[in-house]
N, C-alpha and C positions, 0 to 999 in steps of 0.2 A: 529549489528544494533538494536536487539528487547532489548538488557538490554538499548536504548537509546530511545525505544519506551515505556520500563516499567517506566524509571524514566518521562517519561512527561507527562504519566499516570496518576503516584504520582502525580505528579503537579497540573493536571486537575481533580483530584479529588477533590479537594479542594475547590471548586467552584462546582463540579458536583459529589456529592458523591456516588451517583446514577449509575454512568459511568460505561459500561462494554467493558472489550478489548477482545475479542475470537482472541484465536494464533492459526491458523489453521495448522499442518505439525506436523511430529514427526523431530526428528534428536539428535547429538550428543548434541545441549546443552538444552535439552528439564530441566534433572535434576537445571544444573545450573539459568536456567529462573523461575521454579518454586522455588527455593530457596529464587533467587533476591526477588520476587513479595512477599515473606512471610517477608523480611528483611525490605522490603518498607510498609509494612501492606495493603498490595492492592492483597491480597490471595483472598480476595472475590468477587474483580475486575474484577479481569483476570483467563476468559475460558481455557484452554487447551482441543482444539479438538483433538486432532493428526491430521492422514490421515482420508479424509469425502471421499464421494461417491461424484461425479458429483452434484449428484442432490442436496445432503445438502450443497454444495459451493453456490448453485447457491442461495439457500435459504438465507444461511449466508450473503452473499452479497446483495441481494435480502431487507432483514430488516436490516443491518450497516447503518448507518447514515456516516461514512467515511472511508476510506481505510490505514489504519496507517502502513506505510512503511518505516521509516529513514532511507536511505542505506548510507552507510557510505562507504570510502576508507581503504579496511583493510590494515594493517603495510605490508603484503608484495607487495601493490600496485594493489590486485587484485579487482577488479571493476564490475559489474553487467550487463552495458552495459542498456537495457531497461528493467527490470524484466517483464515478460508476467505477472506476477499476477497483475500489476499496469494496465495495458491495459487489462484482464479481468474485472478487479473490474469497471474501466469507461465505457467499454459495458454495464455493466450490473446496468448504472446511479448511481452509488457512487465512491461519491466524493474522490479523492486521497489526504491525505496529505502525502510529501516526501519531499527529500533533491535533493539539487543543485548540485546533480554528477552525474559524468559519460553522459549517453546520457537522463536521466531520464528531463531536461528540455526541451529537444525536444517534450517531449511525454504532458509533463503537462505545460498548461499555465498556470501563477502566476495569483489568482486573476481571471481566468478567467473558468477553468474547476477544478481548484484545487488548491490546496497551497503547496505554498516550501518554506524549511527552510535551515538555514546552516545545514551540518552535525553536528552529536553531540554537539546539543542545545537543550534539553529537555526543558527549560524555552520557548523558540521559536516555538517550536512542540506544547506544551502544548497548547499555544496561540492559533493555529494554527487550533488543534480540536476541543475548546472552541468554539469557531468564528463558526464551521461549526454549531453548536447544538443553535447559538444564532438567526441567519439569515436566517429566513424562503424562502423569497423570493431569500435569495445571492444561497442559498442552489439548490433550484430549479435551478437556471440558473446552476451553476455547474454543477448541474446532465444532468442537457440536453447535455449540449456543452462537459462534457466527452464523453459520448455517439459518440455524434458527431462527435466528434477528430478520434473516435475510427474507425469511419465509415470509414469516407471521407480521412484521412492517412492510416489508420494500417488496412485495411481489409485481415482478416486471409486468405482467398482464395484469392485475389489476392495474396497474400507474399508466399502461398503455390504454386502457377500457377510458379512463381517467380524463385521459389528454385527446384522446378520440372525442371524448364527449364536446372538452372545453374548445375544439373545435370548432365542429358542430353546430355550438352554440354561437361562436363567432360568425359563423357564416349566417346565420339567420339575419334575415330585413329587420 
């Protein structure tokens, strides 16, 4: 999903040359995404954090102007379900942009806390975080009503109370 967040990167730089993506995590295609982003000429685009502390996530998200996540449906059908880092990033009022999978529309209303695009449409996406950096006033309401979402459905200690219980109940003879 991130070589389909580098290319509408590419895209939106074009329009915003200025644009910076920070990939926050290490993992196996760390090599391969720094290649991409040299092959796309957007090497000076795109941050490669690895693994941050707590606190510099909170920072990072903190100053993002939006949340760039395109999850896609990999070939062997495996799927993400809600990514926690989309419901961190709307706690902490930035704005998600994502794709139309898995349970990830439950989480983000279109238009209303955040944007959704088809999977693997960089020209869409592109659009998608263009729009966030244009619309001062769209921008704000998004930030709030993520937030909000985040509250008033996904709150972490409820879901924690939740799963304690379902537990619990496991354990019982």
């Amino acid at each position: 999903s991130l070589s389909y967040a580098l290319e509408a990167v590419n895209i939106a730089t074009e329009e915003m040359p200025a644009l910076e993506y920070h990939i926050i995590g290490s993992g196996d295609l760390k090599s391969d995404l720094v290649q991409r982003a040299k092959q796309l000429g957007i090497d000076e685009n795109v941050v490669f954090l690895d693994n941050v502390s707590d606190q510099q996530l909170v920072t990072e998200l903190d100053e993002a102007r939006c949340f760039l996540l395109p999850c896609v449906i990999a070939e062997s059908g495996d799927r993400d379900g809600i990514p926690v880092a989309l419901m961190e990033a709307m706690a902490m009022k930035t704005p998600p942009v994502s794709t139309t999978v898995s349970g990830i529309p439950e989480l983000i209303d279109h238009e209303q806390n955040g944007l959704l695009t088809e999977p693997r449409n960089p020209k869409a996406t592109s659009k998608a975080i263009v729009s966030l950096f244009e619309d001062d006033s769209e921008w704000t309401q998004y930030a709030e009503s993520a937030r909000e979402k985040i509250i008033a459905e996904f709150n972490i200690e409820k879901e924690a109370k939740k799963l304690e219980a379902s537990f619990k109940e496991a354990r019982m003879p």
